[in-house]
TIMARKOL-236767 format. One record per atom (N, C-alpha, C): residue in three letters; z, x, y. Coordinates in pm, whole numbers, plus 32768, in hexadecimal, padded with zeros to 4 digits. Layout:
N
ALAZXY;...
// end
This chain:
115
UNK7992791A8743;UNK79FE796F8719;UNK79FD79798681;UNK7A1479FF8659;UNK7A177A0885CC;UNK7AA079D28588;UNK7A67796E8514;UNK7A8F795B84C6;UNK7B3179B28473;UNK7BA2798D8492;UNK7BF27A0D8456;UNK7C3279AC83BE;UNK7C0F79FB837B;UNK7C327A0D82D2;UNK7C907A2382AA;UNK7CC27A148231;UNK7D1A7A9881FF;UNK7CCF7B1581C0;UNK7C507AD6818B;UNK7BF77B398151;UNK7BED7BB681A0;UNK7BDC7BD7821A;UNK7BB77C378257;UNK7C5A7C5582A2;UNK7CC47C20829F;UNK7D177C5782D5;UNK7D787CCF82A3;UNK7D947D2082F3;UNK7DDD7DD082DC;UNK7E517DCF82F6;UNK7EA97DF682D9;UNK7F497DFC82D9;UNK7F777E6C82C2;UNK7FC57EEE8373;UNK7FD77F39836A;UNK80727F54834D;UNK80B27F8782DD;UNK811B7F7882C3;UNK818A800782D7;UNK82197FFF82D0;UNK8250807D8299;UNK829C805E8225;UNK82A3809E81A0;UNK82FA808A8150;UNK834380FC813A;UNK83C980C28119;UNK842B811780FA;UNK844581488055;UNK8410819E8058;UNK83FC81F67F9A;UNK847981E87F7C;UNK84F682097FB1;UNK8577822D7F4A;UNK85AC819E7F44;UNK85A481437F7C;UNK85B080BD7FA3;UNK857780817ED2;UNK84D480CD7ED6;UNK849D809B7E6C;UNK84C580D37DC0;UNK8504814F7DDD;UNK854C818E7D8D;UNK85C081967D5E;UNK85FA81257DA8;UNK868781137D9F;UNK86D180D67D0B;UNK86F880FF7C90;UNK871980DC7C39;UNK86B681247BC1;UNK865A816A7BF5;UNK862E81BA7BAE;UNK864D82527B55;UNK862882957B0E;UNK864183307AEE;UNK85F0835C7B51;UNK865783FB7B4E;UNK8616843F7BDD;UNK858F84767B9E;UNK85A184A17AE8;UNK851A84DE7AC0;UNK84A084867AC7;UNK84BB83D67AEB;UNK842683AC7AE3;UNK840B83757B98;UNK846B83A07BD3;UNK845683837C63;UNK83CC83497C89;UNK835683AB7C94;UNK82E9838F7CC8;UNK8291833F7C71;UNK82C983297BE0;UNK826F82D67B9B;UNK82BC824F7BBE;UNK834182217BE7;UNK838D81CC7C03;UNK832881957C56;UNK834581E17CD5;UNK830881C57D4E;UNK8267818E7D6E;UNK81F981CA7D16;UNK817D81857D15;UNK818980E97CD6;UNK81CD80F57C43;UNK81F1804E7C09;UNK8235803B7C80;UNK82AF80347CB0;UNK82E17FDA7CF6;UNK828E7FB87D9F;UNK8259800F7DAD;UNK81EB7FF47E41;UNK81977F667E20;UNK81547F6D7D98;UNK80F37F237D79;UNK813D7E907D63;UNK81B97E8C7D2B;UNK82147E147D0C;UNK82647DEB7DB5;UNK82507E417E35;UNK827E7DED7EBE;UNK81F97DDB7EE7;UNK81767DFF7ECF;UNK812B7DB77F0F;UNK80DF7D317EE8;UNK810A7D237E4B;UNK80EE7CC17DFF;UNK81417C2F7E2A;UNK81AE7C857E3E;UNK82127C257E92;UNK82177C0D7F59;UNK820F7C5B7F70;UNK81EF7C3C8008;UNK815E7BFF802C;UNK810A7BDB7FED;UNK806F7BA47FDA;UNK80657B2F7F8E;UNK80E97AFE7F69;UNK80DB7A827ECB;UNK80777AA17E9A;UNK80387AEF7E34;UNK7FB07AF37E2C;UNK7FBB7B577D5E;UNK7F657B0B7D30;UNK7F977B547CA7;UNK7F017BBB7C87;UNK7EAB7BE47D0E;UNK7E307C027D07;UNK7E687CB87CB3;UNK7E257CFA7CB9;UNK7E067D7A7C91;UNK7E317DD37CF3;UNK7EC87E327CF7;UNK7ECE7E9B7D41;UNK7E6C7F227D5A;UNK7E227F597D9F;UNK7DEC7FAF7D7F;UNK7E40802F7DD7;UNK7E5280917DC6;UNK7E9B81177E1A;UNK7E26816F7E2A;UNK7E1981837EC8;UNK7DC381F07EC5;UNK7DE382647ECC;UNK7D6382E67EA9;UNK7D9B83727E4E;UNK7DE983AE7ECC;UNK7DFE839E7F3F;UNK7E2C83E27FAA;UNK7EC983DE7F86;UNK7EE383467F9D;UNK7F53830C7F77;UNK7F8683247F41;UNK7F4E833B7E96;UNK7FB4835A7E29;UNK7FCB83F37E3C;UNK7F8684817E6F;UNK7F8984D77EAF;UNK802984FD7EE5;UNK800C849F7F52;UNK808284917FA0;UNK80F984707F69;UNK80E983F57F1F;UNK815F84187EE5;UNK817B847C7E79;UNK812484A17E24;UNK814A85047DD1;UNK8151859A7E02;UNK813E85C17E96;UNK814386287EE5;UNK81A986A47EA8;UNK81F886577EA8;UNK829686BF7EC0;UNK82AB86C47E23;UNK82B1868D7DAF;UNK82AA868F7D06;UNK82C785F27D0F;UNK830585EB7C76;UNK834685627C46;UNK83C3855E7C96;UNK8433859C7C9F;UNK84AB85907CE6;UNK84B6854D7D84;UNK847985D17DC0;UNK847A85D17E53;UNK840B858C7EA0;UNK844C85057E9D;UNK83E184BE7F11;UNK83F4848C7F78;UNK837084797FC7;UNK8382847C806F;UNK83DB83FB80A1;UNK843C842380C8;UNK8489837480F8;UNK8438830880FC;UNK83D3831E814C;UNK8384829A818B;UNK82E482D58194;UNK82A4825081AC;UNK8213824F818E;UNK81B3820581E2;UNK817B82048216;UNK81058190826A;UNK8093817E821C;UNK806481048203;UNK801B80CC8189;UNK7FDD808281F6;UNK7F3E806C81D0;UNK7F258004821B;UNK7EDA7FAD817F;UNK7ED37F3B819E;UNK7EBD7EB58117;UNK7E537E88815E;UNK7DC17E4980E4;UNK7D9B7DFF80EB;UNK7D607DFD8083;UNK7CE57D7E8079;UNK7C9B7D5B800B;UNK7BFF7D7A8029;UNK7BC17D6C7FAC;UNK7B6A7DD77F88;UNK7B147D6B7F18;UNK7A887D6D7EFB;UNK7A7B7D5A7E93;UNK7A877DA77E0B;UNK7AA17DA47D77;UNK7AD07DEB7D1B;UNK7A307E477D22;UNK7A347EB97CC9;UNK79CA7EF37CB5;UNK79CD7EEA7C17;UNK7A007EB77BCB;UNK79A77E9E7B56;UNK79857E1F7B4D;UNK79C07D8A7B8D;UNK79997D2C7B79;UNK79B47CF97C22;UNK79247CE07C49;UNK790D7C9B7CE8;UNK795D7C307D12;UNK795E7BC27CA5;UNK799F7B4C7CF4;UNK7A257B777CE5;UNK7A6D7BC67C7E;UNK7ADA7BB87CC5;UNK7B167C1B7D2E;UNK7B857BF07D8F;UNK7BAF7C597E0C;UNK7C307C867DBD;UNK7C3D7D057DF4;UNK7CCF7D6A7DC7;UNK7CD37DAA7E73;UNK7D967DA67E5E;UNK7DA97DF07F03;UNK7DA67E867ED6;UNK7D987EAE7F50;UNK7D997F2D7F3B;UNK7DAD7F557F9A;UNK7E2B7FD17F78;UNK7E8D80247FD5;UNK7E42808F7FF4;UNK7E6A80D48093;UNK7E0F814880B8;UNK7EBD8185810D;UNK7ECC81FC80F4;UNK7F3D8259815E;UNK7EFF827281F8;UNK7F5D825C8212;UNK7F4B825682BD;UNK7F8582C382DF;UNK7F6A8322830A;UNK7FB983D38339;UNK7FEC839F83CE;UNK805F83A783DC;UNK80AA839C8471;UNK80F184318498;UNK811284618502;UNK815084D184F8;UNK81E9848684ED;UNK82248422850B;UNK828E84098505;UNK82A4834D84E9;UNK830B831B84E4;UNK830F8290848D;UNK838382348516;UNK83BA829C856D;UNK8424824085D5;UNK83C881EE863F;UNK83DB8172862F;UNK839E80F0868E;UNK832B80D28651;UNK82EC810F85B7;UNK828F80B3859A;UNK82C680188543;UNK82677FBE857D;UNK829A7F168530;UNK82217F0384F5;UNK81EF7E9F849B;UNK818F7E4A8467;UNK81577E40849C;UNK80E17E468471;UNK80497E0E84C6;UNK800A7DED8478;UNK7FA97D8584C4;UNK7F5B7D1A8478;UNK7EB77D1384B4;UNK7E847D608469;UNK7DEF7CFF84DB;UNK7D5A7CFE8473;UNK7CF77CCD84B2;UNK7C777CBD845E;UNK7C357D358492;UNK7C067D5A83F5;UNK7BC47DBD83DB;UNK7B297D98840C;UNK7AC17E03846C;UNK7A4A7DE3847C;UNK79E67DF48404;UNK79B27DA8840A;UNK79687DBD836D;UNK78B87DED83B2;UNK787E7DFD834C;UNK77E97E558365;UNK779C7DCF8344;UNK772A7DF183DF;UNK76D17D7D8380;UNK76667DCF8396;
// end
């Protein structure tokens, strides 16, 4: 049985954007919202590694302008090695497209890796 890690493990999430914007200006909304994404997963991971956002993601949230953003989001998390320096790992966020967000919960599982 394989070995399970944290290294290879994926974490499918939903976050709530206005949740992350809350105490913010409405003019920096979506710039709120990328800093503050990167500061709950820093915290839900104990982990002081390197946020990375992928271009889909920030997309998504920047969809609608700076103001108007999407309530909620499906992110899936994991780690990665860095691409300018190998040994170290940075997580890195990827958007998950759902048509809708009622009855999804957390998920957790290992990613298959290539050999």
């Amino acid at each position: 049985m394989a070995n399970i890690t944290s290294e290879n493990k994926v974490v499918v999430l939903t976050v709530n954007l206005w949740k992350l914007v809350k105490g913010c200006s409405q003019k920096r909304w979506a710039d709120c919202a990328v800093r503050n994404l990167k500061k709950l997963i820093k915290k839900q991971f104990r982990t002081e590694m390197d946020v990375k956002i992928d271009m889909d993601l920030n997309k998504a949230i920047w969809a609608r302008g700076k103001k108007n953003l999407p309530t909620r989001i499906r992110v899936e998390i994991g780690k990665r090695p860095s691409f300018k320096d190998n040994a170290k790992t940075e997580m890195f966020v990827k958007h998950v497209h759902v048509p809708e967000f009622k009855g999804l919960q957390t998920e957790s599982f290992v990613a298959q890796m290539d050999q």
